[in-house]
BALOBA-1460 file (C-alpha; in Angstrom, 3 decimals):
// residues 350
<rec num="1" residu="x" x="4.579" y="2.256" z="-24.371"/>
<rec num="2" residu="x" x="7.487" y="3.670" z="-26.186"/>
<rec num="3" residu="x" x="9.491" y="1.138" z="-28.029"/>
<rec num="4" residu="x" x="12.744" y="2.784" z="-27.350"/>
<rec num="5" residu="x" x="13.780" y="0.098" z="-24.254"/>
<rec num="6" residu="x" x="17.272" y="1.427" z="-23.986"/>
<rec num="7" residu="x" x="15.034" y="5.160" z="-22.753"/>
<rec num="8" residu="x" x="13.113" y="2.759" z="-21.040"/>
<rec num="9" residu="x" x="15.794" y="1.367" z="-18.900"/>
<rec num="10" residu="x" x="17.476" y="4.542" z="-18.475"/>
<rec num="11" residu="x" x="14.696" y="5.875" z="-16.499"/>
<rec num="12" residu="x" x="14.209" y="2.810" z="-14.328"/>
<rec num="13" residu="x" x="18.037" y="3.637" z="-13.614"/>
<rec num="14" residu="x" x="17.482" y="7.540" z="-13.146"/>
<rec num="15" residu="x" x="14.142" y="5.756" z="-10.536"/>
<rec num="16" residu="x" x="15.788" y="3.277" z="-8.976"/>
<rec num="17" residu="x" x="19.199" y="5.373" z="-8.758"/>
<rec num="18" residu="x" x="18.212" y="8.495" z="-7.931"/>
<rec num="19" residu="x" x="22.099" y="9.634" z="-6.736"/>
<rec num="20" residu="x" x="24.059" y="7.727" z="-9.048"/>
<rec num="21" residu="x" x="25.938" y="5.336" z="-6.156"/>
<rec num="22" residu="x" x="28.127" y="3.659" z="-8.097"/>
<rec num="23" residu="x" x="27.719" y="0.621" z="-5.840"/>
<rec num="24" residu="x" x="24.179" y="0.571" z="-5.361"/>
<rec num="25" residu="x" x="24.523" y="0.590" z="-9.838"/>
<rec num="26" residu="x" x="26.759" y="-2.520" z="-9.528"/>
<rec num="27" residu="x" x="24.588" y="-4.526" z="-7.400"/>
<rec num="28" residu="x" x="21.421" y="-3.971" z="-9.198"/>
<rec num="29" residu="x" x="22.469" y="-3.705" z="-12.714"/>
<rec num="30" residu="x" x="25.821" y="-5.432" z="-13.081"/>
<rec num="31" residu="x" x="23.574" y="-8.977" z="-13.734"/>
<rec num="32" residu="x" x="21.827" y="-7.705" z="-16.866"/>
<rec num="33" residu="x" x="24.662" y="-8.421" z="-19.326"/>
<rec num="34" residu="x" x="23.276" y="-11.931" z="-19.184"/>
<rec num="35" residu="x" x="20.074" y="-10.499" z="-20.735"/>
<rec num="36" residu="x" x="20.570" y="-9.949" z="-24.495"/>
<rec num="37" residu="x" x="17.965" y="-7.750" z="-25.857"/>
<rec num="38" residu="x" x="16.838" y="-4.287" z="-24.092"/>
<rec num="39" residu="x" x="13.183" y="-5.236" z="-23.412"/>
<rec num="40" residu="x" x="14.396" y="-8.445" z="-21.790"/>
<rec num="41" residu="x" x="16.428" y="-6.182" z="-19.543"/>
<rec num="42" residu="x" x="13.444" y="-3.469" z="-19.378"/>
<rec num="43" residu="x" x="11.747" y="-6.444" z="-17.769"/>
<rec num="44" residu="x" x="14.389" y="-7.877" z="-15.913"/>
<rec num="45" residu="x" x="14.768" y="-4.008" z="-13.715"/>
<rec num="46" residu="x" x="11.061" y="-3.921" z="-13.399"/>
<rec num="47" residu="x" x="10.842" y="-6.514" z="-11.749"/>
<rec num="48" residu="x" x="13.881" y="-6.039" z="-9.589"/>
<rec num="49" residu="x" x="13.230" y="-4.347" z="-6.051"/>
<rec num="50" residu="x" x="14.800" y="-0.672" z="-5.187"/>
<rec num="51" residu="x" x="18.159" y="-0.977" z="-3.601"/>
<rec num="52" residu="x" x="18.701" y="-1.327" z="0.295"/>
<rec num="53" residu="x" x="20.601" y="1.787" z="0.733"/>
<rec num="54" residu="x" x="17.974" y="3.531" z="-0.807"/>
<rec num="55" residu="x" x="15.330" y="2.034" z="1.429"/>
<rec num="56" residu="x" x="16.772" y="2.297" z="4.564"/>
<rec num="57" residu="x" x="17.620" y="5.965" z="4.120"/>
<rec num="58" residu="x" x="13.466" y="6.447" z="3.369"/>
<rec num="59" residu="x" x="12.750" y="4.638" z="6.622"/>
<rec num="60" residu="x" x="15.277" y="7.045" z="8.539"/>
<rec num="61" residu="x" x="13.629" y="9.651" z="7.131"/>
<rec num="62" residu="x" x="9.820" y="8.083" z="8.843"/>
<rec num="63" residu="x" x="12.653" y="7.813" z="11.922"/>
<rec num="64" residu="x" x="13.178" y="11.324" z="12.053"/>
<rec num="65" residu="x" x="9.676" y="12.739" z="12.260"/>
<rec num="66" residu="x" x="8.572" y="9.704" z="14.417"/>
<rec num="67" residu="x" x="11.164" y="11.344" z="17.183"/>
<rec num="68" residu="x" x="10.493" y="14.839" z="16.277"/>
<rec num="69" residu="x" x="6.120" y="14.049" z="17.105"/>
<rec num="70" residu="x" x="6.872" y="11.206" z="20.102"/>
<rec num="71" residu="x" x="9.031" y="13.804" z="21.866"/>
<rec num="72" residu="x" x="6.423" y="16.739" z="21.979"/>
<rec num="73" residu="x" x="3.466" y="14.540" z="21.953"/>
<rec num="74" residu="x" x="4.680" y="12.407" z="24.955"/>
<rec num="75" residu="x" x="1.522" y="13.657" z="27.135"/>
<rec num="76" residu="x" x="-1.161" y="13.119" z="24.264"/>
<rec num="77" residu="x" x="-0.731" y="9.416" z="23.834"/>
<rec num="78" residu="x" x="-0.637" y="8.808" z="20.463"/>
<rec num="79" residu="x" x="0.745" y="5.509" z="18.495"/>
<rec num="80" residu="x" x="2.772" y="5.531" z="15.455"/>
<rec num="81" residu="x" x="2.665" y="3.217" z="12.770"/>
<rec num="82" residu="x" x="4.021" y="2.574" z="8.967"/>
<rec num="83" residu="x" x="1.830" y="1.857" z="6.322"/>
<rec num="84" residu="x" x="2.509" y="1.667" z="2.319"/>
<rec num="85" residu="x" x="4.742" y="0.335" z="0.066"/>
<rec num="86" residu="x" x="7.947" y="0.497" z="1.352"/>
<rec num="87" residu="x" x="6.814" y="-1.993" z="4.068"/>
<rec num="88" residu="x" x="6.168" y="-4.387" z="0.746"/>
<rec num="89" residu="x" x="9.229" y="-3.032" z="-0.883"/>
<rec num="90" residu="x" x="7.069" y="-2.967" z="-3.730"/>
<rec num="91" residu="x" x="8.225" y="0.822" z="-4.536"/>
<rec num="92" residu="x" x="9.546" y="1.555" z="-7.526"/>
<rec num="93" residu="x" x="11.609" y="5.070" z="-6.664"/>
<rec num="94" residu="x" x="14.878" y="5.109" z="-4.816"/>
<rec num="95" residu="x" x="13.794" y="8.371" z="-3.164"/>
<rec num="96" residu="x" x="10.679" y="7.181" z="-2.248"/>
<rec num="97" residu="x" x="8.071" y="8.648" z="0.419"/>
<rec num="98" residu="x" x="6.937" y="6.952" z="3.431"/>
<rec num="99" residu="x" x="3.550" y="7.411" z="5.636"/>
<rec num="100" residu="x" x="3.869" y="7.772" z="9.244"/>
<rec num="101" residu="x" x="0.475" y="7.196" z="10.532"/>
<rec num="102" residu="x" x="-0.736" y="8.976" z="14.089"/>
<rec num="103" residu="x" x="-3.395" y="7.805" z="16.211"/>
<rec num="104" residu="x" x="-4.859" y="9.161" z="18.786"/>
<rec num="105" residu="x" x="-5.633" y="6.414" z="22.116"/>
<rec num="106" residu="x" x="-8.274" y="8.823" z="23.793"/>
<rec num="107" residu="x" x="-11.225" y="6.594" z="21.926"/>
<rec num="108" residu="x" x="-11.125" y="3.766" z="19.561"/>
<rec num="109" residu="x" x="-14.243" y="3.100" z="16.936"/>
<rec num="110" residu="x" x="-15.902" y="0.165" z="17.499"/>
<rec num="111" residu="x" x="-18.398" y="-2.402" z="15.327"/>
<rec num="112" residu="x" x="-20.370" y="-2.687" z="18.142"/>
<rec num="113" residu="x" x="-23.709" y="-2.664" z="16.010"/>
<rec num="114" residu="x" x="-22.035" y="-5.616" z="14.086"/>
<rec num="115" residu="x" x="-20.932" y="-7.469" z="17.498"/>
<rec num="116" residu="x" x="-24.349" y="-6.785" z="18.928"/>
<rec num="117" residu="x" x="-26.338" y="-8.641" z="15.550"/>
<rec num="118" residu="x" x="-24.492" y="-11.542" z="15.187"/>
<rec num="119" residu="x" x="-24.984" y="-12.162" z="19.016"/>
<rec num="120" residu="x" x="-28.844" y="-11.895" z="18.448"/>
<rec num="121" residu="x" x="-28.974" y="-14.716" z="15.949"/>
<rec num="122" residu="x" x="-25.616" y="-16.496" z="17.205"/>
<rec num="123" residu="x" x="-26.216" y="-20.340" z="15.486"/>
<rec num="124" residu="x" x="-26.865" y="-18.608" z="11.892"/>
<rec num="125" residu="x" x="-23.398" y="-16.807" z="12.396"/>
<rec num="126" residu="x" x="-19.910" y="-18.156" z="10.847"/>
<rec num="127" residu="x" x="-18.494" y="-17.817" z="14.529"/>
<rec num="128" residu="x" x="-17.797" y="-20.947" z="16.655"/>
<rec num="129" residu="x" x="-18.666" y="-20.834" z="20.652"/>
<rec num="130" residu="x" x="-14.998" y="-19.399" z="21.757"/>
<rec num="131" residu="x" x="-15.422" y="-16.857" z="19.399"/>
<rec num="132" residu="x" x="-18.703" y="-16.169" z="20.232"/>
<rec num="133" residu="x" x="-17.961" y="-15.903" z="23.791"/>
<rec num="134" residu="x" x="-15.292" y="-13.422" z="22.882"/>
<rec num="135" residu="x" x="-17.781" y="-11.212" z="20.986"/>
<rec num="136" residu="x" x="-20.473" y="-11.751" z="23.984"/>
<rec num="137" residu="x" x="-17.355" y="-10.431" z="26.351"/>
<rec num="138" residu="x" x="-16.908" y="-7.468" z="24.270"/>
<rec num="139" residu="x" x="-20.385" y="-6.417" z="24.020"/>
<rec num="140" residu="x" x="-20.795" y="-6.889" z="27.770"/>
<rec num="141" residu="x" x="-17.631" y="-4.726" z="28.583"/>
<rec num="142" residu="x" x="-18.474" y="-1.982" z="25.825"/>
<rec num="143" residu="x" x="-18.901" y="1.507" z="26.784"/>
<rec num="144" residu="x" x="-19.692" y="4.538" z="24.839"/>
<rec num="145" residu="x" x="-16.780" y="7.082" z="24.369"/>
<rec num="146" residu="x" x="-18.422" y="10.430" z="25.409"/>
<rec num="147" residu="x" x="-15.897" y="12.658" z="24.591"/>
<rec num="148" residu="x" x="-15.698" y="14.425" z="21.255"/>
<rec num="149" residu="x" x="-13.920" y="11.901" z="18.898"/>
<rec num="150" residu="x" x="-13.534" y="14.757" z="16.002"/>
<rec num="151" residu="x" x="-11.861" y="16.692" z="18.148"/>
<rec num="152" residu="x" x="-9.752" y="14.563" z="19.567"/>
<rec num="153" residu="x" x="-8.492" y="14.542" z="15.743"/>
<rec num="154" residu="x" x="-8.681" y="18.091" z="15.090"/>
<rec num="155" residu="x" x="-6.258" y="18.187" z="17.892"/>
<rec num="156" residu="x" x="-3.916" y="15.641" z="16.965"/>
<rec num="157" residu="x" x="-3.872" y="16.626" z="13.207"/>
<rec num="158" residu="x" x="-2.887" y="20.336" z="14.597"/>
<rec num="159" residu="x" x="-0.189" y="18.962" z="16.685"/>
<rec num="160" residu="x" x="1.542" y="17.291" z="13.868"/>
<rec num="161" residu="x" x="1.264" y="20.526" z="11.715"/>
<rec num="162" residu="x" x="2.695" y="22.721" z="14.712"/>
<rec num="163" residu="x" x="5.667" y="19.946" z="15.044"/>
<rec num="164" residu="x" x="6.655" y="19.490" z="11.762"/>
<rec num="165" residu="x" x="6.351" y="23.093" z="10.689"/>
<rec num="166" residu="x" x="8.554" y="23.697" z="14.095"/>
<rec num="167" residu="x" x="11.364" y="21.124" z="12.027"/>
<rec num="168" residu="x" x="10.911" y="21.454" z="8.525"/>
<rec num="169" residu="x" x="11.208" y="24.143" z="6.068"/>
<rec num="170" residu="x" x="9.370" y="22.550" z="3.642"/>
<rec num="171" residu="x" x="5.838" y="21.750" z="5.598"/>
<rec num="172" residu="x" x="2.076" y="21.663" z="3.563"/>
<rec num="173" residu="x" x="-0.402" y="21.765" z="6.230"/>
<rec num="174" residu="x" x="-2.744" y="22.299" z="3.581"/>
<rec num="175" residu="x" x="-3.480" y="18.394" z="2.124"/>
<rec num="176" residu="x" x="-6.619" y="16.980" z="3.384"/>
<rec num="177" residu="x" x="-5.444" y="13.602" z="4.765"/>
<rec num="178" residu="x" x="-1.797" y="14.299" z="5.797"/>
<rec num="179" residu="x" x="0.719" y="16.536" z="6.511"/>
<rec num="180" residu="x" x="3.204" y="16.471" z="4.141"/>
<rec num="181" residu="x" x="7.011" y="17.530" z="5.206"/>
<rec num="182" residu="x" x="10.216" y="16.892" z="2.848"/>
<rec num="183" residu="x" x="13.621" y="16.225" z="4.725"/>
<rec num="184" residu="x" x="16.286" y="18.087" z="2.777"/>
<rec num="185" residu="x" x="19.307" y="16.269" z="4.388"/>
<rec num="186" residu="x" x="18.154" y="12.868" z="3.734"/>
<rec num="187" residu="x" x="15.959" y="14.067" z="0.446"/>
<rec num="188" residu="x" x="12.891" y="12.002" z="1.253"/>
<rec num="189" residu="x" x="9.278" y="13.373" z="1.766"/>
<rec num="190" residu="x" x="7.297" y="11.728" z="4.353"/>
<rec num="191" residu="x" x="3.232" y="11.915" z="4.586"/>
<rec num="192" residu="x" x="2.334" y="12.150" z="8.242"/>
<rec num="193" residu="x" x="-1.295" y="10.571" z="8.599"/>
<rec num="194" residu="x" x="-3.947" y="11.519" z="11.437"/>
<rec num="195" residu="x" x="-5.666" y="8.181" z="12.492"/>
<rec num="196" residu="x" x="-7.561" y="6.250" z="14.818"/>
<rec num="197" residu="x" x="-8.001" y="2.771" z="15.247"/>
<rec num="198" residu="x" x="-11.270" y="0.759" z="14.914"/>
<rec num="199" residu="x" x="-11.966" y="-2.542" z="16.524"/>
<rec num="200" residu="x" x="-13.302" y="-4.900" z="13.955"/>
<rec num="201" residu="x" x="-15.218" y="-8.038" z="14.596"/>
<rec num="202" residu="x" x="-11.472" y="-9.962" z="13.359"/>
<rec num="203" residu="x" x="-9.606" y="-7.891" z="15.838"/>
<rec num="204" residu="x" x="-12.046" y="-8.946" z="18.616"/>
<rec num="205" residu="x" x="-11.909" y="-12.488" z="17.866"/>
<rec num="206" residu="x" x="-8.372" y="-12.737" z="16.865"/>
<rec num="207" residu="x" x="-6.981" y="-10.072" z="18.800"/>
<rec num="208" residu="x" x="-4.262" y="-9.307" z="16.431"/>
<rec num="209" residu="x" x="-3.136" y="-5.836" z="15.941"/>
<rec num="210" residu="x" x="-3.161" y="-6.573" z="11.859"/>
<rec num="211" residu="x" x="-6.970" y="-7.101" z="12.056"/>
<rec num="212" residu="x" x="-7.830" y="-3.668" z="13.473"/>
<rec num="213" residu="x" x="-9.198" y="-1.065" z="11.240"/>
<rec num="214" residu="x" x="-7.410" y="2.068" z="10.557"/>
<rec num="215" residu="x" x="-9.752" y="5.300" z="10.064"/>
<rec num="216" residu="x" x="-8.116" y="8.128" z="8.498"/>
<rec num="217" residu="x" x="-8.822" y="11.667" z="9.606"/>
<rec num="218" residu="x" x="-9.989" y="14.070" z="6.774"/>
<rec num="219" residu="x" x="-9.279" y="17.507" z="8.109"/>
<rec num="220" residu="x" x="-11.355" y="18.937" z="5.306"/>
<rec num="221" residu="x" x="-14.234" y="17.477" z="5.775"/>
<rec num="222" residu="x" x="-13.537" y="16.951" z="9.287"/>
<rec num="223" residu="x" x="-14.651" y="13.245" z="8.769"/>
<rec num="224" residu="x" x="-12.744" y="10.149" z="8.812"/>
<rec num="225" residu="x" x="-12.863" y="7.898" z="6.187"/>
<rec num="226" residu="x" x="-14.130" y="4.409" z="5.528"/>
<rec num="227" residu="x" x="-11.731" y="2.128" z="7.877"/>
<rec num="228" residu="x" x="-9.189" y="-0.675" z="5.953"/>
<rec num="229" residu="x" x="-6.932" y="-2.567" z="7.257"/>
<rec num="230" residu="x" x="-3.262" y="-1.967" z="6.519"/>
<rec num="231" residu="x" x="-1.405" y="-4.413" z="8.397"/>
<rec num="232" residu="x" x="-3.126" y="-7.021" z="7.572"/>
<rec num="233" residu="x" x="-2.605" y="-5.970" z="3.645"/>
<rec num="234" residu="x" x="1.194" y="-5.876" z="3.886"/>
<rec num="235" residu="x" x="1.171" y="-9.102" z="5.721"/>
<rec num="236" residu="x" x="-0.668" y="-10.963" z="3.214"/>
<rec num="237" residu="x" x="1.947" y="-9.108" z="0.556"/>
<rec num="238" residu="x" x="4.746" y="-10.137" z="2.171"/>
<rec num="239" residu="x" x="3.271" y="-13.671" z="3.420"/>
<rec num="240" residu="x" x="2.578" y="-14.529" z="-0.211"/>
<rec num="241" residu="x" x="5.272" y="-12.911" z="-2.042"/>
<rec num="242" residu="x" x="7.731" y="-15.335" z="0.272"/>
<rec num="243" residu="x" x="5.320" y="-17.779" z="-0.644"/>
<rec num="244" residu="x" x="6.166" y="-17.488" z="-4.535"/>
<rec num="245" residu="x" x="9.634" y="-17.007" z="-3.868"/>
<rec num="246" residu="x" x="9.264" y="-13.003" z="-4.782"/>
<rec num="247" residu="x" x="7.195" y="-13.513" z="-7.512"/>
<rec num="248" residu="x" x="4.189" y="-11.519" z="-6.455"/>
<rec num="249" residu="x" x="5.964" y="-8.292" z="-5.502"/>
<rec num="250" residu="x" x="8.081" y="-8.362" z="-9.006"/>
<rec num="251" residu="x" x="4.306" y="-8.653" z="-10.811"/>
<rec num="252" residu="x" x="3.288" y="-5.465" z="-9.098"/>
<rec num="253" residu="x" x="7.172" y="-3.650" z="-9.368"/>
<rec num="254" residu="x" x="6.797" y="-4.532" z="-13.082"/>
<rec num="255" residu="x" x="3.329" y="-3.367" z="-13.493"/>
<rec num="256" residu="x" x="4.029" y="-0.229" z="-11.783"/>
<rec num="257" residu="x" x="6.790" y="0.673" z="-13.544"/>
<rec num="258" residu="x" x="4.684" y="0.048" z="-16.812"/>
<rec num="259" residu="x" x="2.648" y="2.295" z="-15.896"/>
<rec num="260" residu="x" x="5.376" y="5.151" z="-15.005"/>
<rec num="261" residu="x" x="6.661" y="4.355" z="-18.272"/>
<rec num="262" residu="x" x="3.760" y="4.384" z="-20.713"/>
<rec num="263" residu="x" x="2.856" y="7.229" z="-23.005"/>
<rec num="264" residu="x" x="-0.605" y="7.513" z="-21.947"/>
<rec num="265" residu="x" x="-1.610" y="8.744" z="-18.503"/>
<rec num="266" residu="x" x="-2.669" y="5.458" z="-16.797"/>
<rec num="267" residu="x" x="-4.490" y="6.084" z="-13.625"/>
<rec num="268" residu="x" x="-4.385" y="3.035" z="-11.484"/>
<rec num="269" residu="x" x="-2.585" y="3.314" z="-7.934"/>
<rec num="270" residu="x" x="-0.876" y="0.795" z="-6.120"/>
<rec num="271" residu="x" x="-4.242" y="0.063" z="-4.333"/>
<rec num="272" residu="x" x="-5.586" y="-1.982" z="-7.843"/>
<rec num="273" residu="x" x="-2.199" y="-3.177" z="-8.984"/>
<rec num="274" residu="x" x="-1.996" y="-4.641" z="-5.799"/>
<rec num="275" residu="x" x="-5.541" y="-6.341" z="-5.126"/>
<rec num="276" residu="x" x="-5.017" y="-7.577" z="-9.470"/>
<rec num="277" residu="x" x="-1.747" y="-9.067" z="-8.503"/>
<rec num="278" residu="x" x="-3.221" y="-10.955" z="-5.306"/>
<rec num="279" residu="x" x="-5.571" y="-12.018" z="-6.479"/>
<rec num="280" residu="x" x="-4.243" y="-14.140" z="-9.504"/>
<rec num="281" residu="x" x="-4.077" y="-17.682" z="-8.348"/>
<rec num="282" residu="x" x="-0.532" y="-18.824" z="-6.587"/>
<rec num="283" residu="x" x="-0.526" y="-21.942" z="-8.797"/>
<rec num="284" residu="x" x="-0.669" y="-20.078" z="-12.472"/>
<rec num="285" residu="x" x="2.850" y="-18.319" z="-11.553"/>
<rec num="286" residu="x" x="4.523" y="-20.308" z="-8.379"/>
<rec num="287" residu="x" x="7.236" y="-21.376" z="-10.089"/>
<rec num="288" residu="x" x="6.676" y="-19.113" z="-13.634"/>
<rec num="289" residu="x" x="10.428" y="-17.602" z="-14.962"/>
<rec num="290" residu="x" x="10.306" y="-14.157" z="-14.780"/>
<rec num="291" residu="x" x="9.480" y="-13.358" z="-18.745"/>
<rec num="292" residu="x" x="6.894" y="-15.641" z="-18.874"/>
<rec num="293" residu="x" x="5.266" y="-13.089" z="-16.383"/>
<rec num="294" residu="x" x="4.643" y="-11.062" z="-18.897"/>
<rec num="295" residu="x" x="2.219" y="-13.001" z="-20.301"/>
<rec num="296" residu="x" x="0.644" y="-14.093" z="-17.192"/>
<rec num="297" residu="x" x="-0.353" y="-11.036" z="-16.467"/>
<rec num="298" residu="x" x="-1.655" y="-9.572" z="-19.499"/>
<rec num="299" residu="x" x="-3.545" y="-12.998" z="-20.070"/>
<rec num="300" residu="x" x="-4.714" y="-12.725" z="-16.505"/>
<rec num="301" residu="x" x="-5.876" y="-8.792" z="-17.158"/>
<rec num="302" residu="x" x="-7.520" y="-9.351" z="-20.667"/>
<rec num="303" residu="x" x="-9.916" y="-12.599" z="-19.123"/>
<rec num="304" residu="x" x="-10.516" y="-9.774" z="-16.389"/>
<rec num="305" residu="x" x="-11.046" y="-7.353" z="-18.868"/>
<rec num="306" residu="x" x="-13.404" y="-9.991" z="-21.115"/>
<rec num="307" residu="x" x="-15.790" y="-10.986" z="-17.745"/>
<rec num="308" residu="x" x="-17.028" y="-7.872" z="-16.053"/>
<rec num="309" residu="x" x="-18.461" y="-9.696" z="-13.308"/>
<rec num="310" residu="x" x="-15.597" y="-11.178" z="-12.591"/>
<rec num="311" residu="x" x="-13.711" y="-8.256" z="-12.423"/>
<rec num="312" residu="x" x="-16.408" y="-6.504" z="-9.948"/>
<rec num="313" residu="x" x="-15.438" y="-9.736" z="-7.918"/>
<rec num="314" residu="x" x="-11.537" y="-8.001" z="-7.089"/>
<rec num="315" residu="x" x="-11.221" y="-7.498" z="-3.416"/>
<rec num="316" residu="x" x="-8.565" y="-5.054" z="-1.715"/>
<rec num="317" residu="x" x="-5.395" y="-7.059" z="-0.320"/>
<rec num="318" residu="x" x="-7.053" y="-6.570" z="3.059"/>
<rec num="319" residu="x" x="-10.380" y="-8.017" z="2.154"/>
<rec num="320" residu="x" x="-12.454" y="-5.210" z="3.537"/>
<rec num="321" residu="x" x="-13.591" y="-3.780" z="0.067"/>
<rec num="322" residu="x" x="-14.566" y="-4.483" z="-3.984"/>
<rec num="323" residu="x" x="-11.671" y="-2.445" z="-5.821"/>
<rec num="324" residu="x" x="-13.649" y="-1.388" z="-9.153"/>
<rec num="325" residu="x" x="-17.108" y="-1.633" z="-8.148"/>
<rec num="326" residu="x" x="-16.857" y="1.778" z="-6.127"/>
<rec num="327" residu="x" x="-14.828" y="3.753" z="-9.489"/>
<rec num="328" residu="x" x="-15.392" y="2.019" z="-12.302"/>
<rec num="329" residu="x" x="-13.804" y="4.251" z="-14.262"/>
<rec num="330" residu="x" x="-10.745" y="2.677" z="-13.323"/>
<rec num="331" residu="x" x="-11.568" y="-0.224" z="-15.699"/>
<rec num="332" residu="x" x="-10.668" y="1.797" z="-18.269"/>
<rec num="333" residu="x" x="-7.478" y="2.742" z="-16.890"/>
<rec num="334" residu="x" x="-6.964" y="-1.186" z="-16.566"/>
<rec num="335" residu="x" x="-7.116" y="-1.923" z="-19.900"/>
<rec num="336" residu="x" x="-4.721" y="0.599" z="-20.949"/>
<rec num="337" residu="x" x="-2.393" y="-1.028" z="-18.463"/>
<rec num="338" residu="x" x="-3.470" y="-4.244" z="-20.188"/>
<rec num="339" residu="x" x="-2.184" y="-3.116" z="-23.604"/>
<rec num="340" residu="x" x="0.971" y="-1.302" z="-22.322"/>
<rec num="341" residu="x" x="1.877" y="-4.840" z="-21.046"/>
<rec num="342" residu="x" x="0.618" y="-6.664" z="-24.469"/>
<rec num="343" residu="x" x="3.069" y="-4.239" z="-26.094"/>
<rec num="344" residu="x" x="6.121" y="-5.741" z="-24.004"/>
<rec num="345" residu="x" x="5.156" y="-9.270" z="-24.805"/>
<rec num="346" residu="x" x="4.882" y="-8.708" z="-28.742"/>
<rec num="347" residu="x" x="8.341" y="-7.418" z="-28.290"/>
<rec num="348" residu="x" x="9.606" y="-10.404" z="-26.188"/>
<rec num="349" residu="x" x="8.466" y="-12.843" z="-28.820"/>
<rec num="350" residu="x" x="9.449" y="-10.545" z="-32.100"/>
């Protein structure tokens, strides 16, 4: 971390302030005169969330394509969705990006294999009898898509390429998991996402769209890739973040600005900063002042750091998968992140 917190907060302006708006400037950083050193106020605008004008202008920009695809893809039946951190309003750029995510309604992947094996051995399962029957149901009223689900992709992925290349100068057909389009008028990029949807054992028995799986189209590979479930992470975000009274979405702001900030190249995305934030206990930082923070979490991240297995234990917000035991090279990349925020609390308590 450079020591210089004056820089420091000077890019968390330039961030969070991308146009200089002299109001949006008065309503997030009129307050930090009460703060009297700079790495109190460095931690103070880390934590703080990016401006509403800001957001709002990203989420016109998702608008925008969402009208330009649903009016040319009327006869295709496709659903669009938002997924990522501006649905947290855990993003830490005022010209942020947003993902628009496609999916195709011609088929819909299943867990049928799952459904099917706990109905074999139902009184060893977790399920009670209504959700049982509910899985029995399913299984009895499944039936095998025969069309050809990868091209059913294919297709959708091309019609989002022809559409937005049809609207937008600035179009890269060429990423593997999204188109990727920037809006000059309202400056924003937006990552349009080929999907389908899988019906997961939850989704069955709860029949809640923030249970279903979401499959991402690889174009490739011409795969899609392992499902998650999106939704259901920025509920649980947002659930438990109003839960703390913001205090879990200013951990995650603050340590991904730590990591913008640092020095060294810190390779951790907001998929583990988010599933090492939610999982730290509600009761160690409930009611915790916002410096104080600081120490939480590199305390938390150094005990982390000091019990491997522990570590291994770190689920995704959405449950549905172990965070460093598929890289573990991003262990590494958490202790760096570990030290960066050790750094700030020396200088807190010099």
């Amino acid at each position: 971390m450079i020591q210089d917190y004056s820089n420091l907060i000077r890019r968390i302006e330039d961030r969070y302030n991308p146009d200089q708006n002299r109001l949006v400037e008065q309503r997030m950083f009129s307050d930090l005169s009460t703060e009297g050193r700079d790495v109190a106020k460095y931690v103070k605008m880390a934590m703080s969330a990016v401006d509403d004008h800001y957001t709002a202008i990203t989420k016109e920009a998702g608008e925008v394509v969402k009208k330009h695809l649903k009016d040319e893809q009327q006869y295709m039946n496709v659903t669009y969705r938002y997924q990522g951190s501006v649905m947290t309003n855990t993003h830490i750029k005022g010209a942020s990006d947003i993902d628009l995510l496609t999916f195709t309604n011609k088929f819909v992947s299943t867990e049928i294999f799952e459904v099917r094996k706990i109905l074999k051995s139902p009184y060893s399962s977790a399920y009670d009898s209504y959700d049982l029957t509910k899985l029995r149901n399913y299984a009895d009223n499944f039936s095998l898509y025969t069309g050809d689900f990868l091209q059913d992709l294919r297709e959708l992925r091309a019609s989002n390429e022809s559409v937005m290349r049809k609207w937008y100068d600035e179009c890269d057909i060429e990423k593997a998991k999204a188109v990727h389009i920037y809006n000059k008028n309202l400056k924003r990029d937006v990552d349009i996402v080929t999907a389908c949807w899988q019906d997961k054992i939850n989704f069955v028995v709860k029949e809640e769209e923030k249970y279903r799986g979401v499959s991402i189209y690889n174009k490739k590979t011409n795969s899609t890739e392992p499902s998650s479930c999106p939704f259901l992470a920025i509920e649980n975000i947002n659930n438990r973040s109003a839960a703390t009274n913001g205090r879990l979405k200013q951990m995650i702001r603050f340590l991904k600005n730590v990591r913008s900030d640092s020095d060294v190249k810190i390779e951790l995305t907001s998929f583990e900063i988010n599933a090492v934030c939610y999982s730290i206990p509600v009761d160690s930082y409930r009611n915790t002042y916002y410096l104080d923070m600081v120490y939480l979490l590199w305390h938390y991240m150094y005990n982390l750091l000091k019990d491997e297995n522990q570590l291994l234990q770190i689920k995704s917000v959405d449950g549905t998968e172990y965070v460093f035991q598929k890289n573990r090279d991003k262990i590494a990349e958490l202790r760096k992140l570990k030290d960066e925020v050790w750094q700030i609390y020396q200088k807190l308590n010099n």
